[in-house]
Each structure stands twice: as structure tokens, then as C-alpha cells.
N, C-alpha and C positions, 0 to 999 in steps of 0.2 A: 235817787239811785236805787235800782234793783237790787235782790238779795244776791242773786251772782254777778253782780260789778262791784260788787261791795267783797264776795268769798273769795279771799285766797289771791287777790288781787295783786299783782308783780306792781309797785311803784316805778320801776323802769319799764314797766310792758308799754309799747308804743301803743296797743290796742285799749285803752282806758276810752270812755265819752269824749274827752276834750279831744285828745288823739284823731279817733276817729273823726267826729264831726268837721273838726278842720279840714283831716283830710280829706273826707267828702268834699266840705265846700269850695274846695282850690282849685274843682273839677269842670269851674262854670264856663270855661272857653271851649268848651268841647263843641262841633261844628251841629247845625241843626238837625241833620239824620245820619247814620252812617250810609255808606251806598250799599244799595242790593247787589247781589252778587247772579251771574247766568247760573243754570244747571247745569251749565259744563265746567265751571271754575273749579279749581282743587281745593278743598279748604284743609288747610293746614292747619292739624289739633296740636296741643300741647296737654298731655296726661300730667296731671298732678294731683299724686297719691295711689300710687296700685297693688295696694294691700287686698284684704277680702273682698271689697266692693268695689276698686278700681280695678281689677284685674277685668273685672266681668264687664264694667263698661268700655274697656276698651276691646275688648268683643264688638260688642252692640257699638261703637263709634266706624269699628272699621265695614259692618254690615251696610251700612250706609254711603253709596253712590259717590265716585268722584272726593273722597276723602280721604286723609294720610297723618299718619300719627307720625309727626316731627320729632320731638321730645317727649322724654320720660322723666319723672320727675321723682326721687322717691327716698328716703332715708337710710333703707335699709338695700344692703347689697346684693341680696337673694329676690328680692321683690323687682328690680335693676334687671337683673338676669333675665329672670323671668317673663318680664313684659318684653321686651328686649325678643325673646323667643318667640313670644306671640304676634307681635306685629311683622306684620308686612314687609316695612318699610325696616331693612335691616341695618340701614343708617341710620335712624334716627338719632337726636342727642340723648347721654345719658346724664344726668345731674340729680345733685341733692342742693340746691339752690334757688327755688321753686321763684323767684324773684327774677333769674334769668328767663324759668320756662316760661313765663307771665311778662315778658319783656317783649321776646324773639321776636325780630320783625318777619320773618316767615309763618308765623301761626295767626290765622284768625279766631280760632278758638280754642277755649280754658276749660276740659274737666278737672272739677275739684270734689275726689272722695278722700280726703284728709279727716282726720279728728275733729269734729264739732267746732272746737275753740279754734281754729286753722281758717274757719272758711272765711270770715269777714273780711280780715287785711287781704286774702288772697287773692277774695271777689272784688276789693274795691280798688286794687291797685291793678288790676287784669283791666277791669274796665276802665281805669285810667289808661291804657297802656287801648284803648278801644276794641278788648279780644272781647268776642262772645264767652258769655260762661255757661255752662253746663253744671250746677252745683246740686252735693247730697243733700239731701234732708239732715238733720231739721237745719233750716236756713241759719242759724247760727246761736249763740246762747242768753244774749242780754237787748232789752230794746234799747238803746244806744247802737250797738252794733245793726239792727236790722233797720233804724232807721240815716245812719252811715252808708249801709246798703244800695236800699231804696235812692237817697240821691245821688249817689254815684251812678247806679244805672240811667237812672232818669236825664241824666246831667250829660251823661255820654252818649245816650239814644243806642245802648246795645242789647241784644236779645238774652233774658235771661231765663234759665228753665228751671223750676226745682225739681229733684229729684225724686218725685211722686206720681210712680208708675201706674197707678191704678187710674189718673186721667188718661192712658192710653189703654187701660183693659176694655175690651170687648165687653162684659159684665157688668164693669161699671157705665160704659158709656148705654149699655142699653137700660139699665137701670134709672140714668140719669133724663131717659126719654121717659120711662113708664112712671115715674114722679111726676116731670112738666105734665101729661096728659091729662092730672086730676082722677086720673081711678081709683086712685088709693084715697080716695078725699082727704077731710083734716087730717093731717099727722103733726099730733102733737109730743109724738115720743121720738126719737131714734136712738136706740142699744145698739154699742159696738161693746165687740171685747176679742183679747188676746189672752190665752191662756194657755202657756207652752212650757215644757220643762223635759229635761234628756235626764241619764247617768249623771250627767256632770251640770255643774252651775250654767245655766245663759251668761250669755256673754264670754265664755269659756274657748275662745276657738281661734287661731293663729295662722295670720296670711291665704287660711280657707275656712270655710263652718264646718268641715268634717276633719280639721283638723286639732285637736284637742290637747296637743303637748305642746310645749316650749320647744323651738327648731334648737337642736344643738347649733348653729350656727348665729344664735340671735347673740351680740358680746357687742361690747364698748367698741370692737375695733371694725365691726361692721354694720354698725347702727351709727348714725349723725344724732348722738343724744341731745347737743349740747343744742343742737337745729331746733330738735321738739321743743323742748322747753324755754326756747327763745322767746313765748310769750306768752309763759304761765311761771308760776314758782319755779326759784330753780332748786334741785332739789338734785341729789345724785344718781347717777345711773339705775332705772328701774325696766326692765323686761317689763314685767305683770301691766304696769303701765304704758307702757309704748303700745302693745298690745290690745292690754281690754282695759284701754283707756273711760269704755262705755261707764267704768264702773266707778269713777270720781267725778266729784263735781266741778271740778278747776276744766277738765275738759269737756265736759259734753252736759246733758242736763236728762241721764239716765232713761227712765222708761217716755219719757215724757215727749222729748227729740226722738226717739229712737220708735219709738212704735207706736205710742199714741196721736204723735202726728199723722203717721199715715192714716190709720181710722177716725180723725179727726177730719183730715181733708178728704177724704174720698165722702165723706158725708156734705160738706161743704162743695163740692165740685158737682154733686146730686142734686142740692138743695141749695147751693150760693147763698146761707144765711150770712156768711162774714163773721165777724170778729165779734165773739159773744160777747151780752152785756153784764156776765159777773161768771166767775170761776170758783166753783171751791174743789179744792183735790183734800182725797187723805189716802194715809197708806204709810207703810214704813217697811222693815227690816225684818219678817219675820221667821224667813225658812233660810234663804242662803245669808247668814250673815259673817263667815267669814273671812270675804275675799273680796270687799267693797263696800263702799261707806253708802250709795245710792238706793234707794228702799228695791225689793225685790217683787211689791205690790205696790200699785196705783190705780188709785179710783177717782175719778173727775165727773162732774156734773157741769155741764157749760149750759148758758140760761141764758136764755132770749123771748123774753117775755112782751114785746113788745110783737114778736109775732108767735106770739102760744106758743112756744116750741121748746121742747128740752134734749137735749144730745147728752148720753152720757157715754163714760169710757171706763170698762176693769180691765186689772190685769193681773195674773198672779205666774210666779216663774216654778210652781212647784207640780203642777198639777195641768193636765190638756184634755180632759175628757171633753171640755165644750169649744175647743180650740180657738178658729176666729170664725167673723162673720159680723154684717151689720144687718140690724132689722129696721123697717122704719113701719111702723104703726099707726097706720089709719086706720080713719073712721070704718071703711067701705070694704078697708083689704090693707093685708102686710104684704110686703116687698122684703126679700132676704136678698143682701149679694156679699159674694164673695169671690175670689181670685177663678174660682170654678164653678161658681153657680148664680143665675139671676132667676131666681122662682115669687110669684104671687102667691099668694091664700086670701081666698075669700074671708070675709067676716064672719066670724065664729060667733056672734051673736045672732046673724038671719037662719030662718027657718031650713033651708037649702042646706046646711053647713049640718046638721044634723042627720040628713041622709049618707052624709060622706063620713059622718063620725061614727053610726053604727055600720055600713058596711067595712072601717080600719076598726072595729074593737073583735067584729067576726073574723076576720083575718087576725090580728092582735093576738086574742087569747090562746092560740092553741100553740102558742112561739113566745106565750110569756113578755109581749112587750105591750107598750105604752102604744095605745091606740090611736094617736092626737100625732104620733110620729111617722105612721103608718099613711094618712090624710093626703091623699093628691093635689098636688098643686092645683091652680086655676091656669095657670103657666109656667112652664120651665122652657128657659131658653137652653137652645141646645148649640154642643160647641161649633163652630164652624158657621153659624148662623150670622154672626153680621163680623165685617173683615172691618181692622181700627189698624192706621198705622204705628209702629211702634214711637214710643216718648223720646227715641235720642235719634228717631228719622224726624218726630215732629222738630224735634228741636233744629237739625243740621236746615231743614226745606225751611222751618222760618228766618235762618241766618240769610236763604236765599232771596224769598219773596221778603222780607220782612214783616210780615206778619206777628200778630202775638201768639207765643206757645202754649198749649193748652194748661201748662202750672207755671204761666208766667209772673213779673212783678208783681203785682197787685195782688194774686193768689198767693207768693210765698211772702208778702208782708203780713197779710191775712193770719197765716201760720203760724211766722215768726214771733209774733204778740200773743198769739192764743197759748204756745209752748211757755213761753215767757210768765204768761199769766198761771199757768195753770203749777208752775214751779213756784213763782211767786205767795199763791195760797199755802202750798205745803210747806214753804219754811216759816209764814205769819202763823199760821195753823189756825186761820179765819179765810172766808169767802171776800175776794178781792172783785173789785169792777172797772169796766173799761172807760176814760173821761176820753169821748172822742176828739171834742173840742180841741183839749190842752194835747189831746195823743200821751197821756200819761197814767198809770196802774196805782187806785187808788183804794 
């Protein structure tokens, strides 16, 4: 058993390994495939969870062709309203019993932007129930759970997506060409990193990111507390928690789920190395330590040495001068991409690389900067240059074709293990490895 199936663990929580895996397994009658659906069917969604991050996906669900948000699903009564206001469909159901929205025989598919520790039961019982899911990142907090997941889906034959945009960016998707092509020859390194911080603490921000206070209306008598904590500790009515839940470990698995997975898989979606073969993380508590037990720095190094390859990940919440971005380092040329930029550089070892280093230190010196900054691409892609469908139209067209989605199972099991591990290291506070065989963190 993992360090977080082992924290903080609710002895009544129905989500424990045994829990789980049963209820995976009781899934085995499920029929050989679900059927494809026309482009002209309606597909009936079911929203569960539209806090900060569901709000916005149910945006981007109704932008999509031939679709109708049925239910809403939500805890809090402001959040209710609210989606309620945004949809279309001004009928929809309203509920805080997210078991009925993942029931409805009107919905074919389940977004779930809930709290980290929320998504497993939700996912594996939507797909009992044969709805498509659409779930956030990070796919959920313990291997037990994501491998409860995994055959749930697999057992039901339903389309699953993870919520890992950057296989639909434009950026990444061309970046992910200029790798396969070999121009960048060996790359034996690829740096990511986040490095962000405001006025206020990360993770600071309520039913929107540019919202930084407690809603006076957030109270016992219009939050479903008793709901939240139905399968974590129970513990008495907390705000700070229902909120920026990001910041305990009972819910979610801190920087790790939350932002290291994305830089982790948009690396992995470039390079399809899979599920490294050892982990070591460090990092702890050291600038915002009043408002959260989850370190406010992480550093991982994922190791695959079997193909020369090393992935690392920073992150610190105090500080954004280098903000994000990944590099990947080859022999021949770097490749930088980010949400706004996919640019090459030559090799800074050949002779060539030298002429383009004194004409940026002549420009450079007379503006005081760093001349290596100044350095022209060999390529920048520019925006508008190649059209990628968005991640929750990939997802809606492969409920239709059936098809697999571009962060589908395999990818978010991928994930799921890599978060798992990489949490795993920092509470051993040793470099942990992957036993593919047994599928167990050793």
C-alpha cells in the first residue's frame, strides 16, 4: 500500500484498494463495445463539479456540435446558479448527489472537475452506469485507484479522456512532429519547469483564479459539507478546505497532480517514453508555509535509462522570473514549447552557432542584456500556422467514431503511476522504481 492509501485514510471510506478493485471487478458483464453514435445524435452531458475548472469546461462542452448539458452537479449553491446561468439548456437538472448525475439514463457523458480524491469512485461508477467520461487531471491520487480505473474502463469499452490540454495545443502537437523527425538528434535531457507566484499564496482563489477572497455566501447552510467529506476524514465544516483543497494531502497530491503532471505528459505525448523506470522527488515547505501542509517547491527527476533519457520537473510558488516552458536537448538542436511558442536552436557547439552569437552580443551590449537571449531561432512557429481540434471536441467526436482520444486510457494510466510515484519518493525521502511486471512502486 501507497503512502497516500495508507494518509489519513477514512476506515468507512468505500474508496480503500479492496473497495475499489471489487468494484472494478463486478464490471466484467459489460457488452463487447458500446455502439458509435451518428454526428447527428445529441449527446447528453452530465457536469459534475463546476467550481473554477468546471465552470470553464462547461464552456468548451457546450462549443461542441450537437451537445446539451442535462445535469449539473455541484455542492455548493452559488456554483448551481451559476452553471445553471451559463448553459443553454435552461432545464437542465440541478443536484448535489453526483451518483444520480452519473446514473441519468439521459446522459451519455460524465465531466468530472471535482477534487482530486472525488475522481476515482466517480469515474468508475459513470462507467459502470456506461457514461463516457471526460475527467481533470491528475487522474486520481493512489495506484489502487487508477488501477480500479483502468479496469473499469477497459471492462465497459467507454471513451475516456484525461484532462490534458496540451495534447490538443497546436505547439505541442507541432513540437511533437519536430521530435519524431530526428533533427534534434539524441536527446538525452528534457527540462520542464513551473515557476509562478502572485500577492497572494498559489492555490489562493475561489470558484474563479482571479478570485482571492472567501465568497460571503460560502456557510454550512449552502455547501453539502457532509457530501465532500463522505470519502475522506471526517472532520467539521472547513471553507479553506472545500476550496483550496489543492493544499492537503487527504485530497489531492499537491504540486505534483496539479502541475507537474501537465509537464510531465505534454513531455510524454512528444516523446511517448511511458512510465519512468525510477523517481526521485524533493522539495518541501519553504516560502508559503502557513496555509497548507503540501510543500510549495517540487523537484523530480524521472529516469529512463534504458533509453538514455532523463526528464526532469521544478517548481517553486514564490518566484516566476523563468515561468514555464519545456526544453528538450539534443544532440544537433533544442526544441522549446510552450502554450505560446514552439521554436528550434541550433547546436551551440557547431561552428555556424558562433556567427549568430556575435551578431546577438552586438545588438546585446548596448541594452545591457545577455546575448545567448538575443540568438534567433532556426524556427519559430508562428500562431495560426497549423489548426489542432480542441481536447473536449477530440473527446465528444471519439464518443462518436469511437476512436481513441488523444489523452486517452493508456495515457492517463501512464500519468497516474508517474504522479503516484513521484509522491511516493517524497514521503520515503529515497528514489523509488517502477516493478512493471508485478505493476507495483518499489
Amino acid at each position: 500500500m501507497g503512502v497516500l492509501e495508507k494518509h489519513k485514510m477514512n476506515p468507512s471510506n468505500p474508496v480503500t484498494r479492496r473497495g475499489l478493485l471489487a468494484g472494478a471487478a463486478s464490471l466484467v458483464s459489460a457488452p463487447a463495445v458500446l455502439s458509435q453514435r451518428s454526428p447527428n445524435d445529441r449527446i447528453g452531458i452530465a457536469m459534475v463539479g463546476v467550481g473554477t475548472r468546471g465552470i470553464y469546461l462547461l464552456d468548451r462542452a457546450q462549443e461542441a456540435p450537437n451537445t446539451e448539458i442535462r445535469v449539473i452537479c455541484d455542492l455548493y449553491d452559488s456554483n448551481l446558479k451559476r452553471a445553471l446561468d451559463k448553459s443553454f439548456n435552461k432545464k437542465a437538472q440541478l443536484t448535489k448527489e453526483w451518483e444520480k448525475a452519473v446514473s441519468s439514463p439521459d446522459i451519455d457523458a460524465v465531466f468530472i472537475a471535482t477534487p482530486d480524491f472525488w475522481h476515482a469512485p466517480m469515474t468508475i461508477r459513470a462507467a459502470a452506469n456506461k457514461k463516457h467520461v471526460y475527467v481533470e487531471k491528475a487522474l486520481c491520487r493512489t495506484l489502487a485507484e487508477a488501477k480500479a480505473i483502468r479496469q473499469a474502463v477497459r471492462d465497459n469499452k467507454i471513451v475516456l479522456q484525461l484532462g490534458h490540454h496540451q495534447n490538443s495545443d497546436p505547439y505541442f502537437v507541432k513540437a511533437r512532429e519536430i521530435y519524431r523527425s530526428g533533427q534534434l538528434g539524441k536527446v538525452a535531457l528534457v527540462r520542464t519547469y513551473i515557476d509562478r507566484t502572485s500577492a497572494f499564496p498559489e492555490w489562493q482563489f475561489y470558484t474563479a483564479y482571479n478570485i482571492n477572497e472567501t465568497p460571503k455566501d460560502a456557510t454550512p447552510e449552502t455547501i453539502e459539507w457532509k457530501r465532500f467529506v463522505a470519502n475522506a476524514p471526517q472532520i467539521p465544516f472547513d471553507v479553506e478546505k472545500f476550496f483550496r483543497w489543492r493544499c492537503w494531502w487527504e485530497y489531492g497530491t499537491g504540486i505534483a497532480g496539479d502541475l507537474m503532471s501537465h509537464q510531465w505528459d505534454g513531455v510524454n505525448m512528444i516523446a511517448g517514453m511511458g512510465i519512468p523506470e525510477a523517481v526521485h522527488t524533493m522539495g518541501g515547505l519553504y516560502f508559503w508555509k502557513g496555509d497548507r501542509e503540501v510543500p510549495d517547491q517540487w523537484h523530480v527527476m524521472f529516469e529512463y535509462p534504458k533509453k538514455e533519457l532523463s526528464v526532469t520537473f521544478g517548481c517553486t510558488f514564490h518566484n516566476r522570473h523563468h515561468g514555464t516552458t519545456t526544453l528538450f536537448f539534443g544532440r544537433d538542436a533544442t526544441l522549446e514549447v510552450h502554450g505560446d511558442r514552439c521554436r528550434v536552436y541550433g547546436a551551440e557547439w557547431k561552428p555556424e552557432y558562433r556567427q549568430k552569437l556575435a551578431a546577438a552580443r552586438k545588438a546585446a551590449e548596448p541594452l545591457g542584456l545577455v546575448a545567448e537571449e538575443l540568438v534567433t531561432p532556426d524556427y519559430a512557429m508562428k500562431r495560426g500556422e497549423l489548426e489542432v481540434t480542441s481536447h473536449m471536441r477530440n473527446f465528444i467526436d471519439c464518443i462518436r467514431s469511437g476512436e481513441t482520444p488523444r489523452c486517452g486510457l493508456d495515457r492517463a494510466w501512464e500519468e497516474a503511476v508517474t504522479v503516484v510515484m513521484s509522491v511516493e519518493s517524497h514521503f520515503r525521502q529515497q528514489r523509488v522504481k517502477w516493478d512493471p511486471v508485478n505493476e507495483q512502486i518499489v
